[in-house]
C-alpha positions as CSV (number, residue, x, y, z in Angstrom):
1,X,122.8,123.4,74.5
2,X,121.7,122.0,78.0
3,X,124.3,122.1,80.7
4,X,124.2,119.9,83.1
5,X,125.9,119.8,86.8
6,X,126.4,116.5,89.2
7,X,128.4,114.4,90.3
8,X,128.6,110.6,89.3
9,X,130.2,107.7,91.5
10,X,131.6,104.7,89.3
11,X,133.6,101.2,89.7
12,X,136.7,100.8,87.6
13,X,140.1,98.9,87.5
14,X,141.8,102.5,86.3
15,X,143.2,105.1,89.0
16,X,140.8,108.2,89.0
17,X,144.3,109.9,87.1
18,X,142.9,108.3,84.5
19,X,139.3,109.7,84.5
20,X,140.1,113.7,84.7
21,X,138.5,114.9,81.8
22,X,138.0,118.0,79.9
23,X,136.7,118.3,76.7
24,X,134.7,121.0,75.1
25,X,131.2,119.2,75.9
26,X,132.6,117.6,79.1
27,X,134.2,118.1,82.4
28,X,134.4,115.4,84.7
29,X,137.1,115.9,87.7
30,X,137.4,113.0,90.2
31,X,137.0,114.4,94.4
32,X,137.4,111.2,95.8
33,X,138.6,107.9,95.2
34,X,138.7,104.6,97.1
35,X,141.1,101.4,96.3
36,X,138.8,98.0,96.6
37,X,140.2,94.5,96.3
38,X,138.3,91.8,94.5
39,X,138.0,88.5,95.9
40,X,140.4,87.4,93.2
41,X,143.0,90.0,94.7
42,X,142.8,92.3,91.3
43,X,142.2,96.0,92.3
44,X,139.8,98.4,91.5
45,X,138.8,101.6,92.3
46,X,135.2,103.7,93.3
47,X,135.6,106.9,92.3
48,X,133.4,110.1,93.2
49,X,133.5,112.8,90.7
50,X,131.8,116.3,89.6
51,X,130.7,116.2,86.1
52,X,129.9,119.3,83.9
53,X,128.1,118.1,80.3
54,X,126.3,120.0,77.5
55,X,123.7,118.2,75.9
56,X,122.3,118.7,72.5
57,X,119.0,120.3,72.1
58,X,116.8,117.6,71.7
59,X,112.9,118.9,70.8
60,X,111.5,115.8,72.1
61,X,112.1,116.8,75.8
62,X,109.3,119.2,76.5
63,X,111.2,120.3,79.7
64,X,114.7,120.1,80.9
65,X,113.7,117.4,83.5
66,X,113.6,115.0,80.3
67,X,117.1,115.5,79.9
68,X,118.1,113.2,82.9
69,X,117.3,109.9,81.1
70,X,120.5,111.1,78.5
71,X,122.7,111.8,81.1
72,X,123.8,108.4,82.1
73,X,124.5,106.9,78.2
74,X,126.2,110.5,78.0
75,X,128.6,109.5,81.1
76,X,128.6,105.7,79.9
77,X,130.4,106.7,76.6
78,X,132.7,109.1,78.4
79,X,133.6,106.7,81.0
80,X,134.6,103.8,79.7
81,X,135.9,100.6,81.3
82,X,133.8,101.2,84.1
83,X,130.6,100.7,85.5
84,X,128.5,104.2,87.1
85,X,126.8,103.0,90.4
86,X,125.5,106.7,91.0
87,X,124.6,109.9,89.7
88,X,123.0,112.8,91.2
89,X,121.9,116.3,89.1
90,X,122.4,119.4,91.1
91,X,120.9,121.4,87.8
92,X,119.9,121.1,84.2
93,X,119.2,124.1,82.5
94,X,119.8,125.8,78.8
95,X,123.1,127.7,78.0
96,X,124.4,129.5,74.7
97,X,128.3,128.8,75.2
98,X,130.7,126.3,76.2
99,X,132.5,124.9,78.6
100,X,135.7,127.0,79.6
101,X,138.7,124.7,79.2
């Protein structure tokens, strides 16, 4: 497995209540969150969170840099109803366990 540590900032019409997630190959936990009205008066909501994922070995990445191009559908299918505006990697590197619940 390849763990991976960030944090991701997305756009969604749910509070960030909604987006605390722990699951055994995924730990998102929203640090901040800003309300936004829409010029239709619906609100909406940026939210900045840290994010813990393990990846499947994949022996097409020759190095663990290769993982970052699977991180984003990763989040995308994790966070849904929303739209990810940013994501940074802190590190990417290979573990043998998972993710302490």
């Amino acid at each position: 497995m390849i763990k991976v540590v960030g944090t991701v900032e997305f756009l969604t019409p749910k509070s960030s209540s909604h987006y605390n997630i722990r699951k055994r190959k995924a730990r998102i936990q929203p640090v901040e969150t800003e309300q936004l009205t829409t010029r239709d008066g619906a609100l909406s909501y940026k939210i900045s969170a840290k994010f813990e994922i393990l990846l499947e070995k994949d022996y097409n990445c020759k190095s663990e840099n290769d993982y970052v191009g699977k991180v984003k559908p990763f989040l995308d299918s994790l966070i849904v109803s929303s739209l990810i505006l940013n994501t940074q990697i802190y590190s990417i590197g290979q573990v043998y366990f998972p993710l302490q619940q």
